[in-house]
KEKOL-556817 format. One line per field, with one value per residue (C-alpha): residue in three letters; x, y, z. Coordinates in nm, 4 decimals. Example, Ala and Ser with C-alpha at 12.3 -4.5 7.8 and 13.67 -1.06 7.14 Angstrom:
aa = c(Ala, Ser)
x = c(1.2300, 1.3670)
y = c(-0.4500, -0.1060)
z = c(0.7800, 0.7140)
//
This chain:
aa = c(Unk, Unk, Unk, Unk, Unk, Unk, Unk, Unk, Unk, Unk, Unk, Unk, Unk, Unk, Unk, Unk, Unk, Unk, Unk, Unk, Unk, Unk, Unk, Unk, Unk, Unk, Unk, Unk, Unk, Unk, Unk, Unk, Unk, Unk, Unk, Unk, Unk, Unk, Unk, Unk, Unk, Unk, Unk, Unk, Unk, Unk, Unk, Unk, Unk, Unk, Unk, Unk, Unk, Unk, Unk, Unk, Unk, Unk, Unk, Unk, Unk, Unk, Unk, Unk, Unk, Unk, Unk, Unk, Unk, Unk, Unk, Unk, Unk, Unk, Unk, Unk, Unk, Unk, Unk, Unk, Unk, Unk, Unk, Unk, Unk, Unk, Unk, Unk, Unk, Unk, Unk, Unk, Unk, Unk, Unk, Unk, Unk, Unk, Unk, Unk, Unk, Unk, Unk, Unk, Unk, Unk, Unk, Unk, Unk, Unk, Unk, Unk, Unk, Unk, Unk, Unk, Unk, Unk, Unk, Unk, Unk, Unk, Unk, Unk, Unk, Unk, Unk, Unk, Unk, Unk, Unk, Unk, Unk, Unk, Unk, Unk, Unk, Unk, Unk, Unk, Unk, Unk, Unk, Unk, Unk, Unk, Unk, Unk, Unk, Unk, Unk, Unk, Unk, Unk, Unk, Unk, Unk, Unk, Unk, Unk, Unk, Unk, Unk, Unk, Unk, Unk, Unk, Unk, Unk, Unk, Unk, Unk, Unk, Unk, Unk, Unk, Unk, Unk, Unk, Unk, Unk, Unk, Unk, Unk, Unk, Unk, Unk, Unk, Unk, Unk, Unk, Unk, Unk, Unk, Unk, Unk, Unk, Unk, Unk, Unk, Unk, Unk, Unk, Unk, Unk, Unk, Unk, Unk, Unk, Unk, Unk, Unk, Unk, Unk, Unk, Unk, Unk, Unk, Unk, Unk, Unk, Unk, Unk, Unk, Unk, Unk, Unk, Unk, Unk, Unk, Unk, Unk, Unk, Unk, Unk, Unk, Unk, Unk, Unk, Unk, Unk, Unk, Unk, Unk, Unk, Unk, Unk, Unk, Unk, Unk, Unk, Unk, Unk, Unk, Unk, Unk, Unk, Unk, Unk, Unk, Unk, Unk, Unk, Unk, Unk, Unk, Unk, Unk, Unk, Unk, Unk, Unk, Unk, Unk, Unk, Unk, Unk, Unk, Unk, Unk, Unk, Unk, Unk, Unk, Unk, Unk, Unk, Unk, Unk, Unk, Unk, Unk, Unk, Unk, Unk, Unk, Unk, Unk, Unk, Unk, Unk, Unk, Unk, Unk, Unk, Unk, Unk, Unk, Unk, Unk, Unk, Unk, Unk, Unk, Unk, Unk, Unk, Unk, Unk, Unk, Unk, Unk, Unk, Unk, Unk, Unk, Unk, Unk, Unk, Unk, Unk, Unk, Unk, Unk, Unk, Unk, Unk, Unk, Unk, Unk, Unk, Unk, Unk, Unk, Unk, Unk, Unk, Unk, Unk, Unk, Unk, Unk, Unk, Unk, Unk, Unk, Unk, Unk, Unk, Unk, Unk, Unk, Unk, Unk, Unk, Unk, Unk, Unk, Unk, Unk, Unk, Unk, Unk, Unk, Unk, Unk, Unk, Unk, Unk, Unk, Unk, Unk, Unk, Unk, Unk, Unk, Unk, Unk, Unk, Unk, Unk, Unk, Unk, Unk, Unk, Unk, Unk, Unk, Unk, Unk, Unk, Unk, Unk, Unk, Unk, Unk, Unk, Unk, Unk, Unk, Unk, Unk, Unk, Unk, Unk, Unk, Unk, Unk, Unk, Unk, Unk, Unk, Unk, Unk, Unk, Unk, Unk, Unk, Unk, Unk, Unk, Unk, Unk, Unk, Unk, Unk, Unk, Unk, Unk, Unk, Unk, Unk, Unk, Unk, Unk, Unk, Unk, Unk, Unk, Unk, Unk, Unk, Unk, Unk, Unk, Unk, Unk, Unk, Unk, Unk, Unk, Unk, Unk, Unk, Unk, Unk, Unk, Unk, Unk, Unk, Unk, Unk, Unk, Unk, Unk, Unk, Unk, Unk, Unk, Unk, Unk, Unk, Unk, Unk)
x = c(9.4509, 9.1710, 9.0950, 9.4338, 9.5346, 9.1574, 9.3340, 9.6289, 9.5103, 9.2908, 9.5276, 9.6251, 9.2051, 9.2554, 9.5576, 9.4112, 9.0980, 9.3418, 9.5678, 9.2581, 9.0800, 9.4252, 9.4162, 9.0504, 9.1825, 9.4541, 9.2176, 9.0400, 9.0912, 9.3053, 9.0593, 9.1025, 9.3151, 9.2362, 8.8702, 8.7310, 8.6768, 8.8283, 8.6455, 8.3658, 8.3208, 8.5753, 8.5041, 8.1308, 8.2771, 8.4658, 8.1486, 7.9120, 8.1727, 8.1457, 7.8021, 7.8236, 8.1017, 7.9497, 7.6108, 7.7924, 7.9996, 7.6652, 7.4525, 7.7144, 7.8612, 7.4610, 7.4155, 7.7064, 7.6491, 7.2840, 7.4585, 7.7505, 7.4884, 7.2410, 7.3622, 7.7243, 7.9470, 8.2048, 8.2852, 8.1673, 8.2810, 8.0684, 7.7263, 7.8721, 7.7215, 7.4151, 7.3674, 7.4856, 7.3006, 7.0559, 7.3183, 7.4787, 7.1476, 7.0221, 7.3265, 7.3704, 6.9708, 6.9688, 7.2822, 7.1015, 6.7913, 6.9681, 7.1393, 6.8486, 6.5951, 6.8763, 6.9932, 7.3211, 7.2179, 7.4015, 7.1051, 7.2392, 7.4994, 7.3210, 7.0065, 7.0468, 6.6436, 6.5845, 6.8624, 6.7909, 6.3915, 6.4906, 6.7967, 6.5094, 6.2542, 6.5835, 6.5940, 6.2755, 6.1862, 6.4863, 6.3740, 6.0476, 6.2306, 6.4881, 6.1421, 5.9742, 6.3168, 6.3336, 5.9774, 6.0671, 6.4075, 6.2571, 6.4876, 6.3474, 6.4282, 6.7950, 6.7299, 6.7331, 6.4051, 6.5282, 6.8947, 6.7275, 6.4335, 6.6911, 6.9736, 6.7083, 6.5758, 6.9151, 7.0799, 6.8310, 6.9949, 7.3693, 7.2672, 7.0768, 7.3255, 7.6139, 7.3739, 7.3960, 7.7568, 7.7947, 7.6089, 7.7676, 8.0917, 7.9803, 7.8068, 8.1248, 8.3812, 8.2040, 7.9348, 7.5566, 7.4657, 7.7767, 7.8001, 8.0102, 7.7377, 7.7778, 7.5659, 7.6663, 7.5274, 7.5343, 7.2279, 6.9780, 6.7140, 6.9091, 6.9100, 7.0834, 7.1463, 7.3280, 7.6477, 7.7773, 7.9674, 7.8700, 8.0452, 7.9565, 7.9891, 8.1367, 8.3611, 8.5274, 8.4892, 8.2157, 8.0703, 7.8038, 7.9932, 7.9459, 8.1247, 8.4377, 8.5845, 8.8355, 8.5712, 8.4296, 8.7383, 8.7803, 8.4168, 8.4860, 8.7887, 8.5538, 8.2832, 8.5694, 8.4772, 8.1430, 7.7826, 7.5525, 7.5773, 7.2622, 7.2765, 7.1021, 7.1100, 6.8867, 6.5732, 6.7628, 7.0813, 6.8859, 6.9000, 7.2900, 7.3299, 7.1389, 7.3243, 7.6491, 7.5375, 7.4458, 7.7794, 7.9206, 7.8268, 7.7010, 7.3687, 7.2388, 6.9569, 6.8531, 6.6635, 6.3630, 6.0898, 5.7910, 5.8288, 5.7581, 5.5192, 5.2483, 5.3160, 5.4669, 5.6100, 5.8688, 6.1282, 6.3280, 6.1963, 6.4559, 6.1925, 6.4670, 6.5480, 6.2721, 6.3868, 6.2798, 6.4848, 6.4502, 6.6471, 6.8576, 7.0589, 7.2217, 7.5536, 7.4858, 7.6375, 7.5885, 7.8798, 7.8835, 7.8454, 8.1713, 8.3510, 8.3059, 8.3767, 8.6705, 8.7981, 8.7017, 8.9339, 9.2513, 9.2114, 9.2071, 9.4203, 9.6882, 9.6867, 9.6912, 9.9812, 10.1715, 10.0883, 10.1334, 10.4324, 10.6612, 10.4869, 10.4614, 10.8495, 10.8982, 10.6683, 10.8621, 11.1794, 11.0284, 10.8951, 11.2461, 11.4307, 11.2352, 11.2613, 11.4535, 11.1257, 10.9245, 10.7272, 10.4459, 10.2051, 10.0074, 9.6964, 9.4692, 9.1228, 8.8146, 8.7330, 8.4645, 8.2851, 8.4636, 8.8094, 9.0644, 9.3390, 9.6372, 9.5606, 9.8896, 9.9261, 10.1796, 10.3278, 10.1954, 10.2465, 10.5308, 10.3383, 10.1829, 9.8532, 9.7285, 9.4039, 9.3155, 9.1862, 9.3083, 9.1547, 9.3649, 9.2328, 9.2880, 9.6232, 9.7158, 10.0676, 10.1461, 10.1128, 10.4682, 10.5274, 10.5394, 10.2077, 10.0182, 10.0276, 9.9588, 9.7008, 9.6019, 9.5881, 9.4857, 9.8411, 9.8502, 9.5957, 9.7904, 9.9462, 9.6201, 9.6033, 9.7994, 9.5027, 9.3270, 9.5584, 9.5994, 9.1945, 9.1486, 8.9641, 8.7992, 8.8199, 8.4828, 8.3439, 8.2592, 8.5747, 8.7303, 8.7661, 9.0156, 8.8916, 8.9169, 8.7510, 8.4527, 8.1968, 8.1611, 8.2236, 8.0799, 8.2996, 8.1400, 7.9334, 7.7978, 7.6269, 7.4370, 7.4353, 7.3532, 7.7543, 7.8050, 7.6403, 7.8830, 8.1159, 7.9418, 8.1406, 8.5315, 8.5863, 8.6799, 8.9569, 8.6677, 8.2881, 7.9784, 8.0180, 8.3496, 8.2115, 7.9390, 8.1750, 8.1514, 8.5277, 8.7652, 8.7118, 8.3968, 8.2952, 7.9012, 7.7345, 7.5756, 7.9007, 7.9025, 7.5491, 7.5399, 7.8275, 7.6470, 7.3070, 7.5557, 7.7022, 7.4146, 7.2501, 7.5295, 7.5197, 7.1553, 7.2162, 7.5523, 7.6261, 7.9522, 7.8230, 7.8013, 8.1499, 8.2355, 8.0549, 8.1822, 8.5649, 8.5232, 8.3909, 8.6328, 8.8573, 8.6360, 8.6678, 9.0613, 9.1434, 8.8888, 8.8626, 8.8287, 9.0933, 9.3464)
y = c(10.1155, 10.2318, 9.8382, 9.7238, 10.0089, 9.8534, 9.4933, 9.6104, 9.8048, 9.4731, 9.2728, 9.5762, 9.6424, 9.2585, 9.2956, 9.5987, 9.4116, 9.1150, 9.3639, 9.5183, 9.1606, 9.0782, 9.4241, 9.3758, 9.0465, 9.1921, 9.4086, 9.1591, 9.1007, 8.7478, 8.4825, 8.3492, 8.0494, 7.9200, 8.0970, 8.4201, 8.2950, 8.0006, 7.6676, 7.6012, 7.2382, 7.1004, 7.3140, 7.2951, 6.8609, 6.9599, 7.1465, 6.8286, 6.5885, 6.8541, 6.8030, 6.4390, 6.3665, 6.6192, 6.3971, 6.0789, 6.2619, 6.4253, 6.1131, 5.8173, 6.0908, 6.1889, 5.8131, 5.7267, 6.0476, 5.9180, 5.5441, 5.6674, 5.8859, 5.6054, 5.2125, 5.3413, 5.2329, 5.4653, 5.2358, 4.8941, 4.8613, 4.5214, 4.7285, 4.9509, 4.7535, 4.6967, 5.0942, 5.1696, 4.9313, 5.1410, 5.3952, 5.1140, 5.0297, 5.3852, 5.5414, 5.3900, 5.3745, 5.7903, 5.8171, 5.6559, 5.8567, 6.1545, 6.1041, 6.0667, 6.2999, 6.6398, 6.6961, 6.7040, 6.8858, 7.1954, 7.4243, 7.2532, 7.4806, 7.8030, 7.7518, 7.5518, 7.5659, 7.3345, 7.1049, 7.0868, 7.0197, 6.7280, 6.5991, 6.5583, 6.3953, 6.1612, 6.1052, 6.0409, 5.7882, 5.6148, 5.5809, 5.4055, 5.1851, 5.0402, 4.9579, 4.7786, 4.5911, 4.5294, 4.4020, 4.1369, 4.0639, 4.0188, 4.2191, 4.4837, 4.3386, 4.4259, 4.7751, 5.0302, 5.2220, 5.5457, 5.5092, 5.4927, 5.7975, 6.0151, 5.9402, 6.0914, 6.3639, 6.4719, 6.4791, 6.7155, 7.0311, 6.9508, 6.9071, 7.2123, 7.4369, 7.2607, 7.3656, 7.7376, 7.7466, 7.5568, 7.8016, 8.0887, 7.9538, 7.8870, 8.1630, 8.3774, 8.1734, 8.0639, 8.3568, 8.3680, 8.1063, 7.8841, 7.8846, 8.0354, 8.2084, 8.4040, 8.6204, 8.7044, 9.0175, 8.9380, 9.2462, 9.1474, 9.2640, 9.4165, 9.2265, 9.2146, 8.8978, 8.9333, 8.7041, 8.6541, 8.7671, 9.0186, 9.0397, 9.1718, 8.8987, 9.1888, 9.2865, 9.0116, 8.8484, 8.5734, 8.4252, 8.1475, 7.9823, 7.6404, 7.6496, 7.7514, 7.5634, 7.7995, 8.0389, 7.7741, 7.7483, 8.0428, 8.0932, 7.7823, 7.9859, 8.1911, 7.9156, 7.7549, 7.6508, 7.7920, 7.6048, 7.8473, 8.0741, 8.2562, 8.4207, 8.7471, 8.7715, 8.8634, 8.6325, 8.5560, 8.4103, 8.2578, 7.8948, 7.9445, 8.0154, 7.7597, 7.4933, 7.6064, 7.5656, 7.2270, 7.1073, 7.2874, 7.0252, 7.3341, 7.4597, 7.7080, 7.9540, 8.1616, 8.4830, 8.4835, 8.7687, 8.6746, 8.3744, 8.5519, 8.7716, 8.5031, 8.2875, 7.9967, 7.7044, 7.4821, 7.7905, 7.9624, 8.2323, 8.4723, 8.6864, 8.8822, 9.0011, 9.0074, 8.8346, 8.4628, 8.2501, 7.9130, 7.6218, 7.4727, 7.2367, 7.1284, 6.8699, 6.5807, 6.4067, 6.5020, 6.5739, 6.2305, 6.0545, 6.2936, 6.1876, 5.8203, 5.8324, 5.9953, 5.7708, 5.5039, 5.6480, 5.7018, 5.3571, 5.1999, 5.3884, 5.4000, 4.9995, 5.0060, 5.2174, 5.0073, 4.6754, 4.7485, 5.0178, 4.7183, 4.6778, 5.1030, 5.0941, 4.8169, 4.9842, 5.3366, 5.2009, 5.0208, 5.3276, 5.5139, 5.2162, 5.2370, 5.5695, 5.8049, 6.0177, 6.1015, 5.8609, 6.0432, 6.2363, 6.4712, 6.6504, 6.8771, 6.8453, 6.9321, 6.7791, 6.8334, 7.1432, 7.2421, 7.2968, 7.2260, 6.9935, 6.7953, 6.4164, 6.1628, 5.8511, 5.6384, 5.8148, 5.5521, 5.7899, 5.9434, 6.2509, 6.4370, 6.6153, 6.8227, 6.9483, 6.5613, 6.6998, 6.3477, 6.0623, 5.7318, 5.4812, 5.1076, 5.1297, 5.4555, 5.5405, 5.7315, 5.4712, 5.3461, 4.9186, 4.9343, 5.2253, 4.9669, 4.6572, 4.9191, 5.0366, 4.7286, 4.6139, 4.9651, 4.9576, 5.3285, 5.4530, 5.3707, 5.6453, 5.7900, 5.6269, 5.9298, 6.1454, 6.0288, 6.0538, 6.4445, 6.4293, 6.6014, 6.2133, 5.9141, 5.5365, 5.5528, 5.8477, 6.0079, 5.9474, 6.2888, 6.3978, 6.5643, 6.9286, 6.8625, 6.5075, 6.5133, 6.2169, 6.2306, 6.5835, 6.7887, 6.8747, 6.6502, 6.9075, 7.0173, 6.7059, 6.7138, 6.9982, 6.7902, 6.6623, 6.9543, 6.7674, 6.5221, 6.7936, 6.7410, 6.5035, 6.4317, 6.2699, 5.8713, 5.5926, 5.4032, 5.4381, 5.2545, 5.3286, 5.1794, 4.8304, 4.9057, 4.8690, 5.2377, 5.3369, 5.4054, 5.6606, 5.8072, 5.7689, 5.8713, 6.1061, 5.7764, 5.6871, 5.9967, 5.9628, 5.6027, 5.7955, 6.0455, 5.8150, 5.5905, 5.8557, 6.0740, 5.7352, 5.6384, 6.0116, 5.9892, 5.6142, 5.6812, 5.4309, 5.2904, 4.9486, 5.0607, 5.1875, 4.8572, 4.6564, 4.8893, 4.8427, 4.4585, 4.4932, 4.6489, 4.3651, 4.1843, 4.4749, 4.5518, 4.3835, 4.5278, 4.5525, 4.9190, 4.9530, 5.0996)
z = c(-2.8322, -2.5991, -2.5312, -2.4891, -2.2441, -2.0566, -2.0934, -1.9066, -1.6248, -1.5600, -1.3775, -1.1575, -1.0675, -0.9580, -0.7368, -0.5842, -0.4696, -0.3253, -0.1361, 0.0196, 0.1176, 0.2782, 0.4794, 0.5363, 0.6598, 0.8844, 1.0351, 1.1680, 1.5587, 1.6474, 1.6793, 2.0437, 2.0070, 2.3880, 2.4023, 2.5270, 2.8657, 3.0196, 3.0761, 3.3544, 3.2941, 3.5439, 3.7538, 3.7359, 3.7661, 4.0752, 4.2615, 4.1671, 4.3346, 4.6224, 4.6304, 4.6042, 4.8888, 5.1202, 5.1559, 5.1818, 5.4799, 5.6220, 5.5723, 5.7509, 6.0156, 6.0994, 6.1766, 6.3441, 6.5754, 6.6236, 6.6841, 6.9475, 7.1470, 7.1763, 7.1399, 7.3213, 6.9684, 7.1054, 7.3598, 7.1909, 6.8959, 6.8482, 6.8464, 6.5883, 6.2752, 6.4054, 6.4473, 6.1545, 5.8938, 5.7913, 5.6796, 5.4776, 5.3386, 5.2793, 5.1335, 4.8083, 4.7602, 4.8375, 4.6010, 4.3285, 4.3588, 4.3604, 4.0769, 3.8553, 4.0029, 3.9151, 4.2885, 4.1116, 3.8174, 3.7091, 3.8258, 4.1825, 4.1585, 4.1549, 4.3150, 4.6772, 4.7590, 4.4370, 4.5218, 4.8899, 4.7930, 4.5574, 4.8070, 5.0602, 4.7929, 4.7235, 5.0955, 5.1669, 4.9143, 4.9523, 5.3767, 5.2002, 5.0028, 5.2596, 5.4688, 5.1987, 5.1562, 5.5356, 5.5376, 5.2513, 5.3411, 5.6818, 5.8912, 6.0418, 6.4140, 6.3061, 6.2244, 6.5408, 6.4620, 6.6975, 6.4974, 6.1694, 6.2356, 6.4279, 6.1491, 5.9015, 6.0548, 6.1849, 5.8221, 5.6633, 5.8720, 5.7565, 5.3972, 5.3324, 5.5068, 5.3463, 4.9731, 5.1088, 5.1303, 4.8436, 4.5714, 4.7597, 4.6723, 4.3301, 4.2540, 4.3092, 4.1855, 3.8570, 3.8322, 3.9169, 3.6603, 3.6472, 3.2988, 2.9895, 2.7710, 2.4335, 2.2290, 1.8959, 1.7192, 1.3592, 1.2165, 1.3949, 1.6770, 1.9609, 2.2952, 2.6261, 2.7985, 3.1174, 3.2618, 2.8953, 2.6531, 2.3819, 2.0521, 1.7271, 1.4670, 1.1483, 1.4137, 1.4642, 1.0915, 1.2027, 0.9350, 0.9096, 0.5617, 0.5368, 0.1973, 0.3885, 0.6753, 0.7951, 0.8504, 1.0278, 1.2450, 1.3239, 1.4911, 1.6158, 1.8308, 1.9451, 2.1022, 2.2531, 2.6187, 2.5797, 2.7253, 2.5354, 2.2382, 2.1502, 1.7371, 1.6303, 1.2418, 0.9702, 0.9015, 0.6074, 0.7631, 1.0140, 0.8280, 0.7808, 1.1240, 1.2161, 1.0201, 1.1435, 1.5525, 1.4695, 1.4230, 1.7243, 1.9564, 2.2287, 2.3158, 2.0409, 1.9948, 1.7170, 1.8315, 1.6867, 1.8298, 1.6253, 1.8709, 2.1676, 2.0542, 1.9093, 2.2202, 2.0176, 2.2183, 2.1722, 2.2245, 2.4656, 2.6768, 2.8389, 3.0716, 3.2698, 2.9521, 2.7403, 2.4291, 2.2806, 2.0961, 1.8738, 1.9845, 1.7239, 1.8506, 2.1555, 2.3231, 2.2069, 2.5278, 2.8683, 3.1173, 3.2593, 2.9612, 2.7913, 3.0948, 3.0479, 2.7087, 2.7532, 3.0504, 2.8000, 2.4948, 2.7622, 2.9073, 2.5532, 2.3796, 2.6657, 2.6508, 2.2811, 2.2672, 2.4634, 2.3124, 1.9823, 2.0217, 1.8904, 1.5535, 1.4844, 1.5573, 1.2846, 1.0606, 1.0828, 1.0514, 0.6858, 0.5827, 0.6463, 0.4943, 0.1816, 0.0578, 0.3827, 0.4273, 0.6640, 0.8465, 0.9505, 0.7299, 0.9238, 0.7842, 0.8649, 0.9139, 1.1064, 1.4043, 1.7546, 1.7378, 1.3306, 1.4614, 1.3301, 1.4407, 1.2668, 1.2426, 1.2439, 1.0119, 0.9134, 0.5677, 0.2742, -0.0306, -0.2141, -0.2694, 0.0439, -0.0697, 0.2659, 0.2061, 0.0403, -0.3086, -0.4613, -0.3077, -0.3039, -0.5812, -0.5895, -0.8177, -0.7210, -0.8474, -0.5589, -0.2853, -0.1423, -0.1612, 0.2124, 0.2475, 0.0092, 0.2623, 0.5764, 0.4401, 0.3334, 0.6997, 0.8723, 1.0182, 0.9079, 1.0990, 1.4544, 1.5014, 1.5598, 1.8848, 2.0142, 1.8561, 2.1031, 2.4315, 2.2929, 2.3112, 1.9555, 1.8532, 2.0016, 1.9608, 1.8061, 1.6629, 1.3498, 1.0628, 1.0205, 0.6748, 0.4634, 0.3819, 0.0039, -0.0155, -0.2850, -0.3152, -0.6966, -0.8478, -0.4763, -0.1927, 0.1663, 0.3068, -0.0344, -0.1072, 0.2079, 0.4360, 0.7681, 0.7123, 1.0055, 1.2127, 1.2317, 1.4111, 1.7552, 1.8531, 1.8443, 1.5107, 1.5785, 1.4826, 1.3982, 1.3562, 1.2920, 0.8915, 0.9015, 1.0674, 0.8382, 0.5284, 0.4025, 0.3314, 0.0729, -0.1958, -0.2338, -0.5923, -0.6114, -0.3657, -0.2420, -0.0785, 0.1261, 0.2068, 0.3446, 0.5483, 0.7061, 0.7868, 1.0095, 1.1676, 1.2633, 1.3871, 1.5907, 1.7671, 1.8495, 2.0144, 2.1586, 2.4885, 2.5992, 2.5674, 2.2023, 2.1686, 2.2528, 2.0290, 1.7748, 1.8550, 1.8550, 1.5353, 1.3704, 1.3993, 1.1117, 0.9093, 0.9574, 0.6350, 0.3529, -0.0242, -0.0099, 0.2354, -0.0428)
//
């Protein structure tokens, strides 16, 4: 009697634990659906074009003061180009220089003495190059030599002070440092960076589980619109940490104070505050190279959308006509930095699975006549064309996978735990595994793996020209064997 009165109260004991995880649960503070701080990047976008249109105004309105005052071009007009050729010469040679040697880099914003030394470096050897082109192009007799020396030594003035106001504008709109920057307390040593954002990761229910991916979404929330996070945990969650920062697609550290106090290298040193840190990861794409990327995905898929919006009207009205459902099927699944976001497709199945436990097989009894010949033909996948123009994917990118989808009898990011990785970058249409021929089901952890190898190579080699050779590509591969 003793044992079955045990048996019963069993199922009660159980209960009781569940009710308290759900009120642990509730506890919990809302994650952040639009961030803890908002964005810097356009604005940060904003102050380089600043930057950038304020020399092009200083350099050409420098030389055609120069040019007015001494050839007269205010009152002929026909001496005008002749003054003014070694702005049109210089400028784009300056602009170029500029670019590359960081007068426009984000410490630009908060530091005018290092952007004015490096705007002058810019200015100075682009003045030597437009003589050595003068000398071999053999026109130096058409230069002015007091329009092009005065032009240049008048500029430097304008563009410093216009640096000065510049930071000082930036510095208290956006901050002393320009950026958003977190630091996460999760038990271990105590530290205090300043201009960011403390939080304490038990607090707030952070929790570096790769195993579970809405944990992962939900610190995702919390890096949202973020250029830095920096992670205090135990030595022993260090690696987890670490694992989960990779696939965030921000700049990560890891403190680590044994670092700093052997003098190792390869780390971060934060001397105002007297903490090191490891670096364990970082964007995988720069600002300008996001921005053409995403230029690139609006452009295409803008035009795509239009082109083909006559054949995705024919194929919705089949898909209604055969069976009155739905035609989309929308799923969730993880996409730039492990958030979250609901990808579209054409509906194909009678049977909606949304966390993708079951993965479609070659005779699969759940696949509709009409879902069997889009598929067949990648029709399905067009809907994800507005994916893109909502910017939660890219034409080319990463596939983004179901959170249930198992290569062989392990769940994705169990069979190799660099899958996170993948996350740093908005989850694509189409990829370089896809041209590649790795798609459909994923039998054998091999499937997965071949995967992942593509994907992480086409991260480290991204270039537009790429993304293009990619899309072309996919034409060949639009009608597939696997593609079922």
């Amino acid at each position: 009697m003793a044992d079955a009165a045990q048996i019963e109260l069993l199922p009660v004991a159980v209960e009781s634990d569940e009710n308290r995880a759900e009120q642990s649960r509730a506890q919990l503070p809302t994650a952040p659906e639009n961030g803890l701080v908002r964005s810097l990047e356009r604005r940060r976008l904003r102050a380089y074009l600043a930057l950038l249109s304020g020399d092009v105004a200083i350099l050409l309105g420098c030389f055609y003061a120069v040019s007015a005052i001494y050839l007269g071009t205010l009152t002929d007009w026909s001496r005008l180009d002749s003054g003014m050729l070694s702005a049109y010469v210089i400028l784009p040679l300056y602009l170029t220089i500029a670019l590359y040697n960081g007068t426009y880099s984000r410490r630009a914003l908060v530091d005018w003495q290092d952007t004015a030394l490096k705007a002058l470096v810019a200015l100075a050897l682009s003045a030597a190059l437009l003589n050595l082109l003068a000398f071999f192009a053999k026109i130096n007799a058409e230069l002015s030599r007091v329009v092009f020396v005065a032009g240049l030594m008048s500029v430097i003035i304008p563009m410093i002070a216009m640096r000065v106001a510049l930071v000082r504008a930036v510095r208290k709109r956006l901050g002393p440092t320009a950026i958003n920057r977190l630091a996460i307390h999760a038990g271990g040593p105590a530290f205090d960076v300043p201009h960011a954002q403390h939080i304490d990761a038990s607090e707030h229910g952070l929790v570096p589980d790769i195993d579970d991916p809405r944990a992962l979404d939900r610190l995702s929330k919390y890096l949202r619109n973020m250029d830095e996070v920096i992670v205090s945990c135990s030595q022993a969650d260090r690696p987890a940490w670490a694992k989960v920062l990779k696939g965030t697609g921000i700049s990560g550290e890891v403190v680590h104070q044994l670092s700093r106090d052997i003098g190792a290298i390869d780390v971060v040193h934060h001397d105002a505050a007297g903490f090191s840190a490891l670096k364990v990861s970082t964007g995988t794409l720069g600002l300008r190279a996001r921005a053409a990327k995403r230029i690139f995905d609006i452009v295409i898929s803008g035009s795509a959308l239009l082109m083909l919006s006559p054949i995705m009207l024919l194929v919705a009205l089949l898909i209604k006509l055969e069976d009155g459902g739905p035609v989309m099927f929308v799923q969730r699944r993880m996409g730039r930095g492990n958030q979250f976001f609901e990808i579209l497709k054409f509906r194909s199945m009678r049977e909606s699975d949304a966390d993708g436990l079951r993965s479609a097989a070659k005779d699969d009894d759940r696949i509709t006549r009409i879902g069997r010949m889009i598929r067949r033909t990648s029709v399905d996948e067009l809907p994800q064309l507005i994916n893109v123009l909502r910017g939660d994917m890219s034409m080319v990118g990463p596939r983004p996978h179901a959170l249930g989808s198992k290569a062989g009898a392990k769940l994705f990011w169990q069979v190799d735990t660099k899958y996170w990785q993948r996350h740093t970058l908005r989850p694509g249409i189409t990829g370089l595994a896809q041209v590649r021929g790795y798609r459909g089901a994923t039998d054998t952890e091999a499937d997965l793996s071949h995967r992942l190898v593509a994907d992480l190579e086409y991260m480290r080699g991204w270039t537009l020209w790429r993304d293009v050779v990619i899309l072309v590509s996919t034409l060949r591969v639009l009608m597939h064997d696997r593609a079922f």
